[in-house]
Predicted model as a PDB file, atoms N, CA, C, CB and O in Angstrom, pLDDT in the B-factor column:
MODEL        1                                                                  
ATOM      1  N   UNK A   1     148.398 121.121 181.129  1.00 52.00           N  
ATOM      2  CA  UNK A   1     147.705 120.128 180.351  1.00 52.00           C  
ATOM      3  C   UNK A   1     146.452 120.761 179.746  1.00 52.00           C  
ATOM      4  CB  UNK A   1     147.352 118.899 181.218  1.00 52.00           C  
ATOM      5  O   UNK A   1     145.810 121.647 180.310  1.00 52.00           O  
ATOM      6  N   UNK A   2     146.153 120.233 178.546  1.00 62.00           N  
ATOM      7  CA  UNK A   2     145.192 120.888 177.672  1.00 62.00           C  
ATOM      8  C   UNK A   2     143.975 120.014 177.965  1.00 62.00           C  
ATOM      9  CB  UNK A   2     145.637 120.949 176.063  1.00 62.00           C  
ATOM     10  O   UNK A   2     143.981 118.830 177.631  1.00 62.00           O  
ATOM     11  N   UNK A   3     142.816 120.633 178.651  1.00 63.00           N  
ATOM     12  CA  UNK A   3     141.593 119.771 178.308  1.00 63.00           C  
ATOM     13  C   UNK A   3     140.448 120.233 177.951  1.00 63.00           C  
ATOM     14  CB  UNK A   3     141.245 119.058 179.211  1.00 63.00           C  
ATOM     15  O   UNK A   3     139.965 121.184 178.566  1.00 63.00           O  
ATOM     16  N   UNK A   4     139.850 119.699 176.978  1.00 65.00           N  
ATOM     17  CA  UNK A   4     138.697 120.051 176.108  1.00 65.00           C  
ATOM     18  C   UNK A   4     137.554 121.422 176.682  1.00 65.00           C  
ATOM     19  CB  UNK A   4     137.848 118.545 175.991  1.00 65.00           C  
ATOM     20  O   UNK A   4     137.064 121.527 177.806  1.00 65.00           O  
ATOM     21  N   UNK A   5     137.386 122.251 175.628  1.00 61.00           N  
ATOM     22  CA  UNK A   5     136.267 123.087 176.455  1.00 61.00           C  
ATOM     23  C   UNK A   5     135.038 122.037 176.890  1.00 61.00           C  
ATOM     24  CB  UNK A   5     135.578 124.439 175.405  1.00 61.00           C  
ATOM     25  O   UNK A   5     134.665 120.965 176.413  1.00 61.00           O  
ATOM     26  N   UNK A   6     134.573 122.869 178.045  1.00 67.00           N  
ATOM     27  CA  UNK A   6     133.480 122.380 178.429  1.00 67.00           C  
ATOM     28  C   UNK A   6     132.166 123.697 178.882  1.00 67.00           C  
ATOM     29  CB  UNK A   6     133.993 121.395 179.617  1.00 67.00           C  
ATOM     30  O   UNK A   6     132.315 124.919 178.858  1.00 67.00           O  
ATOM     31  N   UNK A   7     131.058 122.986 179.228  1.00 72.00           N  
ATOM     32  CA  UNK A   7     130.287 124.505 179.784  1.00 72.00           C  
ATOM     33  C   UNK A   7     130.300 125.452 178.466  1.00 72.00           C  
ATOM     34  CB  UNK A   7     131.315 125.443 181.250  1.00 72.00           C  
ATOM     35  O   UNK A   7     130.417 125.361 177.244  1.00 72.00           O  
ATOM     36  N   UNK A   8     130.092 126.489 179.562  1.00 74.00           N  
ATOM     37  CA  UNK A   8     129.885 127.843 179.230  1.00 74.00           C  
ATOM     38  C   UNK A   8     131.196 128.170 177.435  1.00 74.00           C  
ATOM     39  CB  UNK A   8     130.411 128.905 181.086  1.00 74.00           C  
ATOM     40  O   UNK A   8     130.922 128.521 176.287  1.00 74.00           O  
ATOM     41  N   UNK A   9     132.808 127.733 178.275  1.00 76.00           N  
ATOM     42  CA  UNK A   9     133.774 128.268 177.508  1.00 76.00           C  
ATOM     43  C   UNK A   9     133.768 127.423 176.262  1.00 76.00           C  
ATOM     44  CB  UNK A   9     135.092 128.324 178.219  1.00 76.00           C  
ATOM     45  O   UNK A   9     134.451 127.847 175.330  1.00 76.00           O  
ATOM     46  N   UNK A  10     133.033 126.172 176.074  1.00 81.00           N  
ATOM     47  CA  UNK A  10     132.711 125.912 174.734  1.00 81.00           C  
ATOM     48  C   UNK A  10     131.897 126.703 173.827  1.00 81.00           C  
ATOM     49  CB  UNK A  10     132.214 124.870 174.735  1.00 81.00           C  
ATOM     50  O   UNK A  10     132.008 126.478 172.622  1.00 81.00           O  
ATOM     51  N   UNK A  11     130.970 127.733 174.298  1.00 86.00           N  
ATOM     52  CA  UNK A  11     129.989 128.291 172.958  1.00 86.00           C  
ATOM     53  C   UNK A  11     130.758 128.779 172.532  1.00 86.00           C  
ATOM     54  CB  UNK A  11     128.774 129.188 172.956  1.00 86.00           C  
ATOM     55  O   UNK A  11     130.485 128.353 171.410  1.00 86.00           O  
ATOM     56  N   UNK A  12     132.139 129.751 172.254  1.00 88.00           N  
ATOM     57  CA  UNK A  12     132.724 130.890 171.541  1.00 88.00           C  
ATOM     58  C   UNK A  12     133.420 129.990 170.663  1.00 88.00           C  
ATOM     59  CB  UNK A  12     133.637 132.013 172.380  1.00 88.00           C  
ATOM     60  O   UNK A  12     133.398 130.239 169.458  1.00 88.00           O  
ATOM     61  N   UNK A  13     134.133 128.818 171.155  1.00 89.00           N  
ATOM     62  CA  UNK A  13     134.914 128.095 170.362  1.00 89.00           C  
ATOM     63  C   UNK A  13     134.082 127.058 169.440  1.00 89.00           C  
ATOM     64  CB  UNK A  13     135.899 127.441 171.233  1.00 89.00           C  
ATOM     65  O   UNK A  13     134.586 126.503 168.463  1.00 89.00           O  
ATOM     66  N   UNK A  14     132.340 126.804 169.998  1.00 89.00           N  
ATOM     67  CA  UNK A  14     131.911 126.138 168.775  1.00 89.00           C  
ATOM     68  C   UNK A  14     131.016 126.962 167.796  1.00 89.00           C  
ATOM     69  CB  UNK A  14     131.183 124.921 169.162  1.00 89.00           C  
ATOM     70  O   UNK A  14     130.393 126.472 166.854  1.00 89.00           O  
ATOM     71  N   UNK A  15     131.046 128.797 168.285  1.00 91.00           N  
ATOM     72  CA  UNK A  15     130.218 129.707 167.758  1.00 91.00           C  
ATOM     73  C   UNK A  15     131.901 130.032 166.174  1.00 91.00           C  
ATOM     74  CB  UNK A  15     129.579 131.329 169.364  1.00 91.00           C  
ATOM     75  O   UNK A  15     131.908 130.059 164.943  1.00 91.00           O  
ATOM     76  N   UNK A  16     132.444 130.113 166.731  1.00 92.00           N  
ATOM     77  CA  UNK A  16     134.383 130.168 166.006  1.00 92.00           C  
ATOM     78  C   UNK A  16     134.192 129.332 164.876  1.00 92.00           C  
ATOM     79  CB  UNK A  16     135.976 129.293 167.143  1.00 92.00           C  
ATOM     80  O   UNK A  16     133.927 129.665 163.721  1.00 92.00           O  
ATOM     81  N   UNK A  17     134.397 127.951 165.466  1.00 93.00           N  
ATOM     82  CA  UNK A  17     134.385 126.288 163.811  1.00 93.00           C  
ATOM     83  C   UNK A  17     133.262 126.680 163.464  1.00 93.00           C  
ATOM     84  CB  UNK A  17     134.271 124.051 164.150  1.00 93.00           C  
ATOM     85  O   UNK A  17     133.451 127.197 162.363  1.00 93.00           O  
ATOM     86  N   UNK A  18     131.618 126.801 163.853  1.00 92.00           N  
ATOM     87  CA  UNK A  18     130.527 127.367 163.131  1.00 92.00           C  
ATOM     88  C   UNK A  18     130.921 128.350 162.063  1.00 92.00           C  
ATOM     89  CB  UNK A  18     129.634 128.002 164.054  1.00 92.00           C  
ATOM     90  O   UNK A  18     130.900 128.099 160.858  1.00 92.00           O  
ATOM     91  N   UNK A  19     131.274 129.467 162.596  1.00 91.00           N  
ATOM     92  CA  UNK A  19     131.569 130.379 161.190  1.00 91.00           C  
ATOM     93  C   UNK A  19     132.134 129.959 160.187  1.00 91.00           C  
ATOM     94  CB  UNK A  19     132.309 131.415 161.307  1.00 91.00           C  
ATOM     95  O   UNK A  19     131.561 129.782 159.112  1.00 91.00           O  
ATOM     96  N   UNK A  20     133.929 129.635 160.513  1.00 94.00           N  
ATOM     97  CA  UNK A  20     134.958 129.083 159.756  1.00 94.00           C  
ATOM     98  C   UNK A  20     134.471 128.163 158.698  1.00 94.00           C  
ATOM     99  CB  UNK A  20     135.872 128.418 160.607  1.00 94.00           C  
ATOM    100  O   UNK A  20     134.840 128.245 157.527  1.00 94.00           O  
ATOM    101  N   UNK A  21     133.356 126.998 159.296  1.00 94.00           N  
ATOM    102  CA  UNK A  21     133.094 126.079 158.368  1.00 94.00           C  
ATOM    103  C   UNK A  21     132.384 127.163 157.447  1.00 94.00           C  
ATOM    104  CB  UNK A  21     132.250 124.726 158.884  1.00 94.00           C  
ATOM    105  O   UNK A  21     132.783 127.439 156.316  1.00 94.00           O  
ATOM    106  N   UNK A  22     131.250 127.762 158.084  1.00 92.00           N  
ATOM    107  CA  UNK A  22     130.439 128.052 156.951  1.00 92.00           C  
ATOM    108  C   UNK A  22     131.197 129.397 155.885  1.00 92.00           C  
ATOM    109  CB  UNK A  22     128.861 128.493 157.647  1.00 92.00           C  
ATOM    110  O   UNK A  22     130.944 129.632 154.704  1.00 92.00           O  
ATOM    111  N   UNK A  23     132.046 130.017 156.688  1.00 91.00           N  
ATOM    112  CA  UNK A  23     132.710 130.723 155.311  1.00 91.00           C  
ATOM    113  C   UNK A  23     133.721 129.570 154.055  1.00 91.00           C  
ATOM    114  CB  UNK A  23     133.982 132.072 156.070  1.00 91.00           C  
ATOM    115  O   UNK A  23     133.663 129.656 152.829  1.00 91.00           O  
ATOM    116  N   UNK A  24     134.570 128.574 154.863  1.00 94.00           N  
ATOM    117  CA  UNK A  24     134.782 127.891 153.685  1.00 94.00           C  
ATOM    118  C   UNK A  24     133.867 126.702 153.237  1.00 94.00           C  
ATOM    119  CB  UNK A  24     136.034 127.463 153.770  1.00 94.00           C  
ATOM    120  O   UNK A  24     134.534 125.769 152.789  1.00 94.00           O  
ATOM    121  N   UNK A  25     133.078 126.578 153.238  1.00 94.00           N  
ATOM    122  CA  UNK A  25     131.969 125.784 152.727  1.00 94.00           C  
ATOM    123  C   UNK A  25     131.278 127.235 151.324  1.00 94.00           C  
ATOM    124  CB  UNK A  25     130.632 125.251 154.454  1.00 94.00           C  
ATOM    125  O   UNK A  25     131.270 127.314 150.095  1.00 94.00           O  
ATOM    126  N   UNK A  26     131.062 127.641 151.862  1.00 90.00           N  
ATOM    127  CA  UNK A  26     130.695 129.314 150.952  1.00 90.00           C  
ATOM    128  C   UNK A  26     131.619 129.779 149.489  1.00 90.00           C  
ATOM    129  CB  UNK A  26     131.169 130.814 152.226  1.00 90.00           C  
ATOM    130  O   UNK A  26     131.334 130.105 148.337  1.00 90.00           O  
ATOM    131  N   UNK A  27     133.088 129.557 150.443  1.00 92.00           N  
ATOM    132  CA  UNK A  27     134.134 129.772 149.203  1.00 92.00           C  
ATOM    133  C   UNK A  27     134.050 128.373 148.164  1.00 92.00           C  
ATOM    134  CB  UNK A  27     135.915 129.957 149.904  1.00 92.00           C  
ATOM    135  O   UNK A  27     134.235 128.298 146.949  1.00 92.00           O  
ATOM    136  N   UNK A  28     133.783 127.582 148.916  1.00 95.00           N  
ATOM    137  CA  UNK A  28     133.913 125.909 148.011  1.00 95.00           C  
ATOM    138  C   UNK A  28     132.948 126.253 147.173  1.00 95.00           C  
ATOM    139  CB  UNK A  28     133.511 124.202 148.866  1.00 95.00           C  
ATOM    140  O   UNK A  28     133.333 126.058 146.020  1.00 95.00           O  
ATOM    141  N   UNK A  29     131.803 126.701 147.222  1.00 93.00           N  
ATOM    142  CA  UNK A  29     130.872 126.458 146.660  1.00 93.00           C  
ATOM    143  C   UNK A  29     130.786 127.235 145.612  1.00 93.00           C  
ATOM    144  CB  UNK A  29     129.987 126.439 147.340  1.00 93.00           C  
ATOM    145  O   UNK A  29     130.055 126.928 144.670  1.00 93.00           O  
ATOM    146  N   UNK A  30     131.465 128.271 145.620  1.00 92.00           N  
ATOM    147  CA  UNK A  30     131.623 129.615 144.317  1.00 92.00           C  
ATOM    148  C   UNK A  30     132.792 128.956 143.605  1.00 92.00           C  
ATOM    149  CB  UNK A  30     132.139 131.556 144.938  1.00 92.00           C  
ATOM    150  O   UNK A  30     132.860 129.170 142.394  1.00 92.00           O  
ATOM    151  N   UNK A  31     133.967 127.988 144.305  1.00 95.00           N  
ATOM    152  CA  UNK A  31     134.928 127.379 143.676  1.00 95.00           C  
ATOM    153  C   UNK A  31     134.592 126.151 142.609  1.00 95.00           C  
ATOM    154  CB  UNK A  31     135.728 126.977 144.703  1.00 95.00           C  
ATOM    155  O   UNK A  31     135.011 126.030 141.458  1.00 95.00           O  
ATOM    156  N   UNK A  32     133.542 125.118 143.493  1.00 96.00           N  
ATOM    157  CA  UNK A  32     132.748 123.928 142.329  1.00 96.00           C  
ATOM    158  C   UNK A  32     131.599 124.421 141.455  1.00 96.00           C  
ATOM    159  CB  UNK A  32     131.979 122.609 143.166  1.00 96.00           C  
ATOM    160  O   UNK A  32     130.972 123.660 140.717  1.00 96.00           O  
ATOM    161  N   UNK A  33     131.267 126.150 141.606  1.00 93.00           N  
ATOM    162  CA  UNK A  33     130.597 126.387 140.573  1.00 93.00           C  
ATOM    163  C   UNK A  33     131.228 126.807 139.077  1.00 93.00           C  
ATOM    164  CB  UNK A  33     129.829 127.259 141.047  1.00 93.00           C  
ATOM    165  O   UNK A  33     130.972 126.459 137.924  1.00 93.00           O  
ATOM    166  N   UNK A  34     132.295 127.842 139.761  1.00 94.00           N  
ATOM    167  CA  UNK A  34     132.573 128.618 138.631  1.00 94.00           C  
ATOM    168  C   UNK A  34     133.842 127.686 137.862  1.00 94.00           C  
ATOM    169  CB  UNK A  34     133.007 130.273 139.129  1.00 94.00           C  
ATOM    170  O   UNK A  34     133.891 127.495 136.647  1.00 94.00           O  
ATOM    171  N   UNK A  35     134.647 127.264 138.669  1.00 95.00           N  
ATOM    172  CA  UNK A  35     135.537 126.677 138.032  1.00 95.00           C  
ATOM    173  C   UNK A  35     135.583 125.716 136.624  1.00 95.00           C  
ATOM    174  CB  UNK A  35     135.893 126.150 138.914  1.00 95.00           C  
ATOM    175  O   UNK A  35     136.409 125.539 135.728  1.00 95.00           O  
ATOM    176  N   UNK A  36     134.251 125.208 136.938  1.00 95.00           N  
ATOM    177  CA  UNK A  36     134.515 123.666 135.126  1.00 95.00           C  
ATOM    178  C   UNK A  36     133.634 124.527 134.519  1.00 95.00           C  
ATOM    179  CB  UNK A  36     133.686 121.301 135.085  1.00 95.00           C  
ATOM    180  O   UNK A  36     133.041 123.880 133.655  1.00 95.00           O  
ATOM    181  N   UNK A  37     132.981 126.484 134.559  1.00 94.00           N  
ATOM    182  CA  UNK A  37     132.585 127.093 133.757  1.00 94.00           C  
ATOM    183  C   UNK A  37     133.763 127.950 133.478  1.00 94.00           C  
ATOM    184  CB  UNK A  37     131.422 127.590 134.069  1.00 94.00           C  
ATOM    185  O   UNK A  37     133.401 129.110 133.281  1.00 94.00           O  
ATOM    186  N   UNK A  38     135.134 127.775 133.386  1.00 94.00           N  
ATOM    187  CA  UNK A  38     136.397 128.754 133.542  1.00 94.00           C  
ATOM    188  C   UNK A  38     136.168 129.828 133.779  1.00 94.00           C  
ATOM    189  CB  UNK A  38     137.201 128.924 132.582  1.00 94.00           C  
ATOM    190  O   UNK A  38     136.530 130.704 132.995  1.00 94.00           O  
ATOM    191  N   UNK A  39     135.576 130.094 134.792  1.00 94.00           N  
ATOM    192  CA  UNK A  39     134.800 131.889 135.081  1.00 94.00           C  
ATOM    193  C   UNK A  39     136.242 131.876 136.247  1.00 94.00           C  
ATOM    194  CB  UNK A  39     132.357 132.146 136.116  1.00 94.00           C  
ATOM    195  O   UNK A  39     136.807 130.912 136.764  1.00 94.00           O  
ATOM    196  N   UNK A  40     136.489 133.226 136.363  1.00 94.00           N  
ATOM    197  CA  UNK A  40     137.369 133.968 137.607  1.00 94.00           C  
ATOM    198  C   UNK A  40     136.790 133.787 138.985  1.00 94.00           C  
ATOM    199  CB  UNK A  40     137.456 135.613 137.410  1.00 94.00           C  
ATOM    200  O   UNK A  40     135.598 133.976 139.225  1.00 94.00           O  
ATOM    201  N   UNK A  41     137.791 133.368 139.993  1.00 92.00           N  
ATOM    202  CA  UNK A  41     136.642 133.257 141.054  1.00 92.00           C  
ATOM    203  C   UNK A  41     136.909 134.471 142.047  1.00 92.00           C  
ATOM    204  CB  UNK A  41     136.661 131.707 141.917  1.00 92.00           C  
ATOM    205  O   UNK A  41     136.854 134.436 143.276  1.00 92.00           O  
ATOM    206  N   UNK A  42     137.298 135.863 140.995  1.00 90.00           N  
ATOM    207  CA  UNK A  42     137.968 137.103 141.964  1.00 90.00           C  
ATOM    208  C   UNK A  42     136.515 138.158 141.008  1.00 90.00           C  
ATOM    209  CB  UNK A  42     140.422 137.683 141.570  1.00 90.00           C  
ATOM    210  O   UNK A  42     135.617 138.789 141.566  1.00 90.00           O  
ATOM    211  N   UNK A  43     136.685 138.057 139.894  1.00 90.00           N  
ATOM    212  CA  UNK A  43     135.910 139.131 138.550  1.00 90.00           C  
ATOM    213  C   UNK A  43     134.924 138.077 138.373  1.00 90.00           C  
ATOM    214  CB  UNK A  43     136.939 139.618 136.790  1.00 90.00           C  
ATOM    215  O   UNK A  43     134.852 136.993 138.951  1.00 90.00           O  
ATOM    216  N   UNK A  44     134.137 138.606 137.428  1.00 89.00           N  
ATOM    217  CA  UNK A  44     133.384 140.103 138.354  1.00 89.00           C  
ATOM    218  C   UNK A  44     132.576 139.177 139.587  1.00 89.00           C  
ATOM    219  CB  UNK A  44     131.819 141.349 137.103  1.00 89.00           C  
ATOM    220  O   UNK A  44     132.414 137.957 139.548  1.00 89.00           O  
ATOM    221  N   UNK A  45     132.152 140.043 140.609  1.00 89.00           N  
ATOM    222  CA  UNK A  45     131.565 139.370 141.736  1.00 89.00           C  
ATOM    223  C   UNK A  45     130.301 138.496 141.995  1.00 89.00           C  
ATOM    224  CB  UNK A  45     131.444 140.202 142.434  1.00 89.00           C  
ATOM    225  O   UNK A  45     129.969 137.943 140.947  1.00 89.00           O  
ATOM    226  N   UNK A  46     129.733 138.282 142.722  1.00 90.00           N  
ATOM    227  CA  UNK A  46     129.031 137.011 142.733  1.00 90.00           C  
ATOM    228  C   UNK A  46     127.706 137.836 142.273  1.00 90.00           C  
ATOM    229  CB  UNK A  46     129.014 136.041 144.306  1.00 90.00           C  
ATOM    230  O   UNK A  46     127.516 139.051 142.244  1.00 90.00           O  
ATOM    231  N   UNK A  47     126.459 136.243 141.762  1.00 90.00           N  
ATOM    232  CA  UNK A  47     125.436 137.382 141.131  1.00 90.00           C  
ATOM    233  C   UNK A  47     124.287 136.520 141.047  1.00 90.00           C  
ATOM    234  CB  UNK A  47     125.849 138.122 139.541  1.00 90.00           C  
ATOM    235  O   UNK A  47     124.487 135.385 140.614  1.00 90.00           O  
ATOM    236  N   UNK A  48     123.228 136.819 141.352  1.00 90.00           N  
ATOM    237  CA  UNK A  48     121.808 136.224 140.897  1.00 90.00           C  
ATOM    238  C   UNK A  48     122.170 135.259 139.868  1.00 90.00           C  
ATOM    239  CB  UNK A  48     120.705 137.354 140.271  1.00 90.00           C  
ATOM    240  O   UNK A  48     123.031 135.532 139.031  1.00 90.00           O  
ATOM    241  N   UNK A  49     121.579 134.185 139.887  1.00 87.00           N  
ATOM    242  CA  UNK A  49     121.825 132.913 138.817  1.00 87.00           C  
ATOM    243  C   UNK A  49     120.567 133.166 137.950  1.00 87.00           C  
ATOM    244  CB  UNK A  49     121.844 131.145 139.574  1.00 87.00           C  
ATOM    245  O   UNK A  49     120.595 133.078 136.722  1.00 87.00           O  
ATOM    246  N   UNK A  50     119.490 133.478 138.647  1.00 94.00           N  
ATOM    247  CA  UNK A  50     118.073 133.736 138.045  1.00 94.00           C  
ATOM    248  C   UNK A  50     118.423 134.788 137.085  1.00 94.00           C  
ATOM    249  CB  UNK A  50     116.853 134.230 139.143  1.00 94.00           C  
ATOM    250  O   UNK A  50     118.439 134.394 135.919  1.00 94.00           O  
ATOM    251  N   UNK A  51     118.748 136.194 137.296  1.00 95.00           N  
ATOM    252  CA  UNK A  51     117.891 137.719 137.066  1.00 95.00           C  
ATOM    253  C   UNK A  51     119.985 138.155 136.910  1.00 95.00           C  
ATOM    254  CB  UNK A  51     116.352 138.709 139.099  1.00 95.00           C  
ATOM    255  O   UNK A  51     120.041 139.281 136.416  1.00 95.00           O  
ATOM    256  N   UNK A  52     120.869 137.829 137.067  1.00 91.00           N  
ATOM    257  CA  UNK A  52     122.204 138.185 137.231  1.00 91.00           C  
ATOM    258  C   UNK A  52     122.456 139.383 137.610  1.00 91.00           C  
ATOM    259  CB  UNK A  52     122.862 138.011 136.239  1.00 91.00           C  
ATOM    260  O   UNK A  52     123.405 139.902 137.023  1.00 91.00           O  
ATOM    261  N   UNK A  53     121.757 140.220 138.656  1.00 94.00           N  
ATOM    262  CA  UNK A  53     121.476 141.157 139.525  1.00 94.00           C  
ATOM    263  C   UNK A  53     123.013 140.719 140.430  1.00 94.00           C  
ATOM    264  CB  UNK A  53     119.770 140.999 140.297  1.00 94.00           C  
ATOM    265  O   UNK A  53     123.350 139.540 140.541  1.00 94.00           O  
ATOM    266  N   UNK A  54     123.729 141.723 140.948  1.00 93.00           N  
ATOM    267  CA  UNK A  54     125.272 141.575 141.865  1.00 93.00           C  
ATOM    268  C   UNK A  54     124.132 141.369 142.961  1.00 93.00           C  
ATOM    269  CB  UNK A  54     126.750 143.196 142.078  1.00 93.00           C  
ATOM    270  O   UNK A  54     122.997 141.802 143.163  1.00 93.00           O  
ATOM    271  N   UNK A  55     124.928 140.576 143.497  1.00 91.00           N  
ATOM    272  CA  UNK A  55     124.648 140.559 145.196  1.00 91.00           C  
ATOM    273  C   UNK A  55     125.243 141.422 146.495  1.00 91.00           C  
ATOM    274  CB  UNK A  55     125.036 139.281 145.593  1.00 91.00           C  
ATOM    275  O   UNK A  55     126.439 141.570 146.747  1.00 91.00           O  
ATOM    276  N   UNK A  56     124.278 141.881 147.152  1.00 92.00           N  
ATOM    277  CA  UNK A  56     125.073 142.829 148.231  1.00 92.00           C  
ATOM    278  C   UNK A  56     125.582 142.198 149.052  1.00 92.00           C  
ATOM    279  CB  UNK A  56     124.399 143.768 148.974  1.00 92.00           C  
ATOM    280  O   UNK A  56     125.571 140.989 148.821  1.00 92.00           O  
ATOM    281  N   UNK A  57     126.236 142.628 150.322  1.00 89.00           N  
ATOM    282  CA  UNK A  57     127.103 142.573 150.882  1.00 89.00           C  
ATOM    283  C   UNK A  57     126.332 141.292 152.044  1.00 89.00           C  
ATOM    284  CB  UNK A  57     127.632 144.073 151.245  1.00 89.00           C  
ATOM    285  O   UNK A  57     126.885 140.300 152.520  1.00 89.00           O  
ATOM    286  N   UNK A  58     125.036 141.727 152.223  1.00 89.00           N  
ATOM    287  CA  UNK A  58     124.561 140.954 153.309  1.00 89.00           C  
ATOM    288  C   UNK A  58     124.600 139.481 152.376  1.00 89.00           C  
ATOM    289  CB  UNK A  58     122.919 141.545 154.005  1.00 89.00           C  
ATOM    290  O   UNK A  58     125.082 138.365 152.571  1.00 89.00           O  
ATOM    291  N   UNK A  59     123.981 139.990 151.495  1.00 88.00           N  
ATOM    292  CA  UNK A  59     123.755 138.264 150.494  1.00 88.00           C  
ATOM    293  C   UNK A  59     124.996 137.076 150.207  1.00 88.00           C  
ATOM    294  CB  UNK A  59     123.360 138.688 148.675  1.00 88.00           C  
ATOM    295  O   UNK A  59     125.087 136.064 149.511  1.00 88.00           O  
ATOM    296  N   UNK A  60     125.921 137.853 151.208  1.00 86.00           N  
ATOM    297  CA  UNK A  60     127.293 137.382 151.109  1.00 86.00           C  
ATOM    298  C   UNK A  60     128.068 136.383 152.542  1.00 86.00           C  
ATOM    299  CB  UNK A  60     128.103 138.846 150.865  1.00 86.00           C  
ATOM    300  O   UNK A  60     129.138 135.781 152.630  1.00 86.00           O  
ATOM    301  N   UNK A  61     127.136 136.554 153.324  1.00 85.00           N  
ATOM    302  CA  UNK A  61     126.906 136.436 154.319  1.00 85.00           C  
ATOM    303  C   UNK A  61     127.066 134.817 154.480  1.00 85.00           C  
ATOM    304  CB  UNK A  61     125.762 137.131 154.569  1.00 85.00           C  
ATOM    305  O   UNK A  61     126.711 134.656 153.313  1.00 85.00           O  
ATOM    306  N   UNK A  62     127.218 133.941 154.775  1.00 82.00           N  
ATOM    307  CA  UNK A  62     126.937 132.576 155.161  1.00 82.00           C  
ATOM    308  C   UNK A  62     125.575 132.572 156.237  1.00 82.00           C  
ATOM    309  CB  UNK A  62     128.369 131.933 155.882  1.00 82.00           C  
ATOM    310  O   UNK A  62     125.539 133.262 157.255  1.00 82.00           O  
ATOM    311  N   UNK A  63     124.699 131.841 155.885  1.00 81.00           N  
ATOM    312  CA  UNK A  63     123.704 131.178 156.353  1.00 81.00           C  
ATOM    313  C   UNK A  63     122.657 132.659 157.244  1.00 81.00           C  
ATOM    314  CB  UNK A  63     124.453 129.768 157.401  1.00 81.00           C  
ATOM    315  O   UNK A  63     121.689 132.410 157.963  1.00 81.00           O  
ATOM    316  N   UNK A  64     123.108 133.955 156.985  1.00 78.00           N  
ATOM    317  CA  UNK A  64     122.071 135.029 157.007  1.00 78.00           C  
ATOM    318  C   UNK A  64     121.080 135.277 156.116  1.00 78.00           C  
ATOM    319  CB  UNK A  64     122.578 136.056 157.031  1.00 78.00           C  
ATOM    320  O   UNK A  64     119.913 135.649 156.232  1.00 78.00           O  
ATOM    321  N   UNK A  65     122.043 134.889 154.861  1.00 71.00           N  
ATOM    322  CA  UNK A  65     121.223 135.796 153.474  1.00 71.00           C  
ATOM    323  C   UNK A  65     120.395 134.398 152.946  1.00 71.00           C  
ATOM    324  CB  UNK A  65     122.613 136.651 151.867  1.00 71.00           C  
ATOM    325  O   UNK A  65     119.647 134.455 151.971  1.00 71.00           O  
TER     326      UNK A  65                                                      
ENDMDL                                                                          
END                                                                             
């Protein structure tokens, strides 16, 4: 029988949906931008809205950068 984490063995599994959400919350958000501007959401890569400087790798990050 399956029963809910509890304790300790819940942080990994709510540290897990933490990420998950915030990487697709991340993709949504490059998806409701670029899309009703018909921009590619693969080319060219993501970029300063201000200064259109590429963004590095950390800036890519969910909820670091």
């Amino acid at each position: 029988m399956l029963y809910p984490a509890s304790g300790a063995h819940a942080v990994p599994l709510v540290a897990l949906l933490f990420a998950l959400g915030a990487t697709i919350g991340s993709f949504l958000n490059v998806v409701i931008f670029r899309l009703p501007r018909r921009e590619s959401l693969i080319s060219p890569g993501s970029r300063c809205r201000s200064c259109g400087a590429r963004l590095g790798v950390i800036d890519l990050v969910p909820v670091l950068s």
